[in-house]
C-alpha positions as CSV (number, residue, x, y, z in Angstrom):
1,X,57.7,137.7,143.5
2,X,60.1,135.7,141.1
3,X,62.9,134.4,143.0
4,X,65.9,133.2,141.0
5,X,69.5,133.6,143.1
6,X,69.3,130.1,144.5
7,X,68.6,128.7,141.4
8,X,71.7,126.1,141.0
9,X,72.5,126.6,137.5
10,X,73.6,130.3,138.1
11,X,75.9,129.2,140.8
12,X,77.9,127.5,137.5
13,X,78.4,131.2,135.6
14,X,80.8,134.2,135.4
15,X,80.3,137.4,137.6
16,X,82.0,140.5,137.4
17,X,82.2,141.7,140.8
18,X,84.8,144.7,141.4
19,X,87.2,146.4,139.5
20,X,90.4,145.0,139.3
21,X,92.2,148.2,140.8
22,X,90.3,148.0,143.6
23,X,91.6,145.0,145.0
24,X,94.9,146.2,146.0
25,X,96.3,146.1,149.4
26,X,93.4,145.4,151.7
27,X,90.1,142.9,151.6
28,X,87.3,143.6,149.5
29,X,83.6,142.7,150.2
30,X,81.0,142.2,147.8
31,X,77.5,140.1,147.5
32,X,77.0,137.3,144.8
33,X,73.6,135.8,144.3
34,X,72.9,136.4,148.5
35,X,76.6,135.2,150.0
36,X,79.4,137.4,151.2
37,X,82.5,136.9,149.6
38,X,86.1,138.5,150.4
39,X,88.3,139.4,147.4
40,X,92.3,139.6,148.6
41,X,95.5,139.7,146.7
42,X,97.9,136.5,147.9
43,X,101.4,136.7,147.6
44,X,101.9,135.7,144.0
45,X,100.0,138.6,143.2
46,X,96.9,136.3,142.3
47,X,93.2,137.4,143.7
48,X,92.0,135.1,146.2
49,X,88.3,135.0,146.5
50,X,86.4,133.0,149.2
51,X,83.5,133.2,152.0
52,X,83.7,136.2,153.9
53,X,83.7,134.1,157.2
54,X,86.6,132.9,159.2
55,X,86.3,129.0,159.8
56,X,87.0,129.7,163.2
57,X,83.9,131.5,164.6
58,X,82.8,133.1,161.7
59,X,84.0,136.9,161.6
60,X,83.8,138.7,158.6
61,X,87.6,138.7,157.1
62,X,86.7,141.8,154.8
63,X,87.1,143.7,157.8
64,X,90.5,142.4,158.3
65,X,94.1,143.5,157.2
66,X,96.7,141.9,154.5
67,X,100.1,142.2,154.8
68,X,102.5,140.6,152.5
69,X,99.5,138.7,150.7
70,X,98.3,137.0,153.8
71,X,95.0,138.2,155.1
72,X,94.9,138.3,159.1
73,X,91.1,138.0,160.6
74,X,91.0,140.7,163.6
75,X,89.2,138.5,165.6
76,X,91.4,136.2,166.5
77,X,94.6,136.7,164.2
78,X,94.2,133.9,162.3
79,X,95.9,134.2,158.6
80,X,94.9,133.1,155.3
81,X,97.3,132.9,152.5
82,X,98.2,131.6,148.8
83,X,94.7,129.9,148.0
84,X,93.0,130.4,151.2
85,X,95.0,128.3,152.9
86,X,95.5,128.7,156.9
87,X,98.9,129.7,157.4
88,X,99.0,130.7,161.2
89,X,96.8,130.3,164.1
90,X,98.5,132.0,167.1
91,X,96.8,130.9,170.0
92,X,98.2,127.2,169.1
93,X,102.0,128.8,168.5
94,X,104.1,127.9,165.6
95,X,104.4,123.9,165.9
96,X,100.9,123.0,165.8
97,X,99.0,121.5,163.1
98,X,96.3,123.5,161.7
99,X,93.1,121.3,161.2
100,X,92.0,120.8,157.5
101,X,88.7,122.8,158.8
102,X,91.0,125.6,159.1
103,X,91.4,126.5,155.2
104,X,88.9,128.5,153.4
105,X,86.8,127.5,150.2
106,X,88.9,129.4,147.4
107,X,86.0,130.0,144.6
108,X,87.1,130.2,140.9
109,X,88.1,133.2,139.9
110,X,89.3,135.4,136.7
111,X,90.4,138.6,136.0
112,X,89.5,139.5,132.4
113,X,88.8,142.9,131.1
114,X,89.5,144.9,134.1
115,X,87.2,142.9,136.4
116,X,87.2,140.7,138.5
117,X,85.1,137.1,137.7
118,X,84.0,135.2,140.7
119,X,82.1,131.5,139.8
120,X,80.6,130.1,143.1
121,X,80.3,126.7,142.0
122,X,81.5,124.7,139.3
123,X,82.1,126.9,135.9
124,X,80.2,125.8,133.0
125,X,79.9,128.8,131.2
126,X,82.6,130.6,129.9
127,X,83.6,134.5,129.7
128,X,82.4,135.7,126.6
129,X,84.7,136.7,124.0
130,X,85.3,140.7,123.2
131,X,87.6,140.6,120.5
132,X,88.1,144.1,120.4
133,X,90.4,143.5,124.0
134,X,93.3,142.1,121.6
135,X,93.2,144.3,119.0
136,X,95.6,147.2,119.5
137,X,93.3,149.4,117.3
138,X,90.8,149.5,120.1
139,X,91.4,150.9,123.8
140,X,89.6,149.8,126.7
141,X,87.9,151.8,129.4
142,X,86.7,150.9,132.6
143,X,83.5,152.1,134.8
144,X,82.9,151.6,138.5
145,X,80.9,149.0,139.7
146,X,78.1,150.0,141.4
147,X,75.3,148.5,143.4
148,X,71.8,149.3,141.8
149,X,68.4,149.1,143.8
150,X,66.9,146.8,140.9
151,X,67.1,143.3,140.0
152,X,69.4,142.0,137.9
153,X,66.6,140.6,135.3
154,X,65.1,144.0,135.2
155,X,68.5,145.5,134.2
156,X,69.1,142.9,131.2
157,X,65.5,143.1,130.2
158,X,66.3,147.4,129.9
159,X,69.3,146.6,127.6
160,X,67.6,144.6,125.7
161,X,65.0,146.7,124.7
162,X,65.1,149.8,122.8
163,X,61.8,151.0,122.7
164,X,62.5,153.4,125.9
165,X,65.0,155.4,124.3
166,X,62.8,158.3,123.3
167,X,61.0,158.6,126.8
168,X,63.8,157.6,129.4
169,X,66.5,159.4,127.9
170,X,65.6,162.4,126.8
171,X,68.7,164.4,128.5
172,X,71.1,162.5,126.3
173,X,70.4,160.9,123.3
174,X,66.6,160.2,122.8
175,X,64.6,163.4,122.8
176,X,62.8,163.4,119.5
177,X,63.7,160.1,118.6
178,X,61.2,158.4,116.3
179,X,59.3,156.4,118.8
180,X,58.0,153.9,116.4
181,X,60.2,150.6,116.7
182,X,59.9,148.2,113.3
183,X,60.3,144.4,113.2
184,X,63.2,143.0,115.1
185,X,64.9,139.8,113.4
186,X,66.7,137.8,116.3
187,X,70.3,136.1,115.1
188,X,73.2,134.7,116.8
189,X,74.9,137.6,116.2
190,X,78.3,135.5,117.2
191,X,80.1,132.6,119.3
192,X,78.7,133.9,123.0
193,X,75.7,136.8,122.3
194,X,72.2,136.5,120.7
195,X,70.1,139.5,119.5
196,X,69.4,141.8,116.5
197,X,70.9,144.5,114.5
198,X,68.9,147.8,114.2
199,X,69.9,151.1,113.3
200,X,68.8,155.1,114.7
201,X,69.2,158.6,114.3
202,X,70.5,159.9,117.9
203,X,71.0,163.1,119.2
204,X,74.4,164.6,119.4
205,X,74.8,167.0,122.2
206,X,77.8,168.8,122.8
207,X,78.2,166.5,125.5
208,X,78.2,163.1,123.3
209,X,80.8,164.9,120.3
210,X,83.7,163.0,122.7
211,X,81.6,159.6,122.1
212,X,80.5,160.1,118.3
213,X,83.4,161.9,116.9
214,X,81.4,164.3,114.9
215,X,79.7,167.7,115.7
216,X,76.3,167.4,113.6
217,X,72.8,167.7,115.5
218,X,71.9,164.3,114.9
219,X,74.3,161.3,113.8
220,X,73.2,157.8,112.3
221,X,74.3,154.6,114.5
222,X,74.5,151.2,113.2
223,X,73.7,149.0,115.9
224,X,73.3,145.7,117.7
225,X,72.4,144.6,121.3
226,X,72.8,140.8,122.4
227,X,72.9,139.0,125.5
228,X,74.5,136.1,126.5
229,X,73.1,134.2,129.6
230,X,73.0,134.6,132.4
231,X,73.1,138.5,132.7
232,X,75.7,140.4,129.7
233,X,74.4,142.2,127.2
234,X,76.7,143.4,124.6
235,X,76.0,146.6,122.7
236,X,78.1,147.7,119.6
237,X,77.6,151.0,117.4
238,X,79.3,151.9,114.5
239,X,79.1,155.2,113.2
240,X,79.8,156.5,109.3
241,X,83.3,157.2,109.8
242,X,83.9,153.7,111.0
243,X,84.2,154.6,114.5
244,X,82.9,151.5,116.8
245,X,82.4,152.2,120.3
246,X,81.5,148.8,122.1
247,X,79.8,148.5,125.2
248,X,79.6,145.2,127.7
249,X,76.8,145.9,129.9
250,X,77.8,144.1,133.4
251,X,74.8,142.8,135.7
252,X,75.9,140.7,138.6
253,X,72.9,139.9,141.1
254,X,74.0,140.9,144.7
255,X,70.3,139.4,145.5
256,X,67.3,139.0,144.2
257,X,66.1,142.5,144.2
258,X,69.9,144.4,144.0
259,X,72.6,144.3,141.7
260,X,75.8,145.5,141.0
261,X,76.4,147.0,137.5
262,X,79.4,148.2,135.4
263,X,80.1,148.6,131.9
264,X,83.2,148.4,130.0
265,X,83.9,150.5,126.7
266,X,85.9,149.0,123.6
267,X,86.6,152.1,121.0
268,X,88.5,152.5,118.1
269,X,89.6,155.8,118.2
270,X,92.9,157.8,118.1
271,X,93.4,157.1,122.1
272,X,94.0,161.0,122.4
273,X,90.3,162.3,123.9
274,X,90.3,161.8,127.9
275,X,88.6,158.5,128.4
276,X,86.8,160.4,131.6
277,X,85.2,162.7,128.7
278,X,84.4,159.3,126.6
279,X,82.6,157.8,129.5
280,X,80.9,160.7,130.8
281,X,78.1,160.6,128.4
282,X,77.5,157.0,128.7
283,X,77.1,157.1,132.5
284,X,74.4,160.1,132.0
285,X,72.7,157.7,129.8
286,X,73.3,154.7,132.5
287,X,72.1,157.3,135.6
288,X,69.0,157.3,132.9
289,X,68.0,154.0,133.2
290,X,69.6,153.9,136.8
291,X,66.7,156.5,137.6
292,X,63.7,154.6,135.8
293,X,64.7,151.1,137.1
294,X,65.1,152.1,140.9
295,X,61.5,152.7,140.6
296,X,60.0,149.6,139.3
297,X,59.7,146.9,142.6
298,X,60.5,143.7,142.5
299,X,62.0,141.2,140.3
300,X,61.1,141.0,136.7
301,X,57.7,138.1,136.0
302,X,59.4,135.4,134.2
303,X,55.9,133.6,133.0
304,X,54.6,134.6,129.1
305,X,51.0,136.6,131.4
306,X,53.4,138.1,133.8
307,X,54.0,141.3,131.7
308,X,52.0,142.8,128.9
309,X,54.4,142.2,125.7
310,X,54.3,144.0,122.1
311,X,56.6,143.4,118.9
312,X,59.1,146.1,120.3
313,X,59.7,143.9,123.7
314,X,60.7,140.6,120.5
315,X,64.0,140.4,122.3
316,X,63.5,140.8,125.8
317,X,61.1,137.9,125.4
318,X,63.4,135.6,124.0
319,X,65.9,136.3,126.9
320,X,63.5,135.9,129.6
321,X,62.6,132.7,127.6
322,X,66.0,131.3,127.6
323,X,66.5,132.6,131.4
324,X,63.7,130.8,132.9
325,X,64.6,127.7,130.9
326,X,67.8,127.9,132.6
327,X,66.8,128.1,136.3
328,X,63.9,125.4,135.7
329,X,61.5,128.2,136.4
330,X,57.7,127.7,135.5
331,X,57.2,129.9,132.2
């Protein structure tokens, strides 16, 4: 099996992690490339993020309560504030001096486009751009994050790839779809996300007129899919009318073999449709590939032999190049 989480170059990128309303007024837990980590809002309103271990003998904090931005471990009491600093130890009463050992690691952290970002290490990638987020023509909504049996490769190699559409999503958009795929041209399709245009004639249920804004059978999509390392793929479709409906696809490795996904949507619409009906249809489409993936064990073979490979999987290819250059891994 390919193993990539402790590869130390991924310790150096962005993960979305949770949803920024989730972190509210108790600890969150989540997994990052195999280490705990305890999300909490401090005082100034800021989210903390740090080990989920208490210096002291090593409980898990997530399980603990916050209370005016200070998060109390239940094991012992101890408190964490502003920055995961110690701010109380209670079995050495108010004068003593709390030992340096005392204060958590605070990991870099970001909250940008309803998420929250957690680097473990030192960042040297930056969030890609979505310049839709600051144009007041477009509205943004937000999906759960969920944990997905499946590695994160396999996700990113899914969205990269098109070819599947006809077979894996035939209760949404794909049944009937021309199957055929023609030659891919790869581009920098901008500052942050590599990939190709393409365009296809989709299916348009009754339950995908909220997404398309029109009520024909079958509506055109001008398209492009990108990634930008180490695991965001960017979709955008246009339709006639000038509608865009823009998709980050969100896959955050818990470990090697589990993931958490989420995917935001960028849209310029009217804002006056439900944004649970605008979503609905593209979580049918991600319980779709949710469905397939789960399936498939094991991480995704990063070597050229490891996986049969035709024209259609041009893209996928390149990615899994450009990954495995990045985590040194034999290819």
């Amino acid at each position: 099996m390919t193993s990539f989480m402790h590869a130390e170059a991924l310790r150096t990128a962005w993960y979305p992690v949770a949803e920024l309303t989730t972190v509210t007024d108790a600890p969150v837990a989540v997994r990052l490339l195999g280490e705990s980590i305890v999300l909490w809002r401090a005082t100034d309103g800021a989210i903390v993020a740090a080990p989920d271990q208490c210096p002291h003998r090593q409980a898990p904090l997530s399980i603990g309560t916050v209370a005016d931005g200070e998060l109390t471990c239940v094991y012992h009491g101890w408190r964490f504030g502003d920055g995961g600093r110690c701010t109380a130890v209670p079995s050495s009463g108010s004068d003593a001096a709390i030992p340096p050992a005392a204060h958590l690691k605070q990991l870099a952290v970001q909250e940008r486009y309803g998420l929250v970002w957690v680097c473990p290490g030192e960042p040297a990638f930056a969030i890609p751009t979505i310049a839709p987020d600051t144009d007041p023509a477009f509205r943004r909504i937000n999906t759960p994050v969920e944990p997905w049996t499946t590695s994160a490769p396999r996700l990113v190699d899914n969205f990269m790839d098109f070819s599947h559409f006809p077979w894996v999503h035939t209760g949404t958009f794909g049944a009937g779809q021309d199957p055929f795929v023609p030659k891919l041209d790869l581009e920098q399709l901008d500052d942050d996300f590599f990939g190709y245009r393409y365009e296809v004639e989709a299916n348009n249920p009754d339950e995908a007129v909220a997404v398309s804004g029109s009520e024909e059978e079958t509506v055109h999509r001008w398209m492009t899919t990108g990634f930008a390392l180490p695991f965001l793929v960017r979709s955008t479709i246009r339709y006639a009318d000038g509608l865009e409906h823009i998709l980050l696809l969100c896959c955050t490795p818990t470990d090697d073999l589990n993931s958490l996904f989420t995917f935001v949507v960028w849209r310029n619409d009217d804002h006056t449709v439900d944004p649970a009906e605008i979503i609905a249809f593209d979580l049918a489409i991600g319980a779709e590939d949710k469905a397939m993936l789960e399936r498939v064990p094991g991480t995704l073979p990063l070597s050229r032999t490891g996986v049969a490979n035709v024209q259609s999987d041009k893209p996928s290819v390149e990615w899994r190049r450009r990954f495995a250059a990045l985590i040194g891994a034999d290819q």
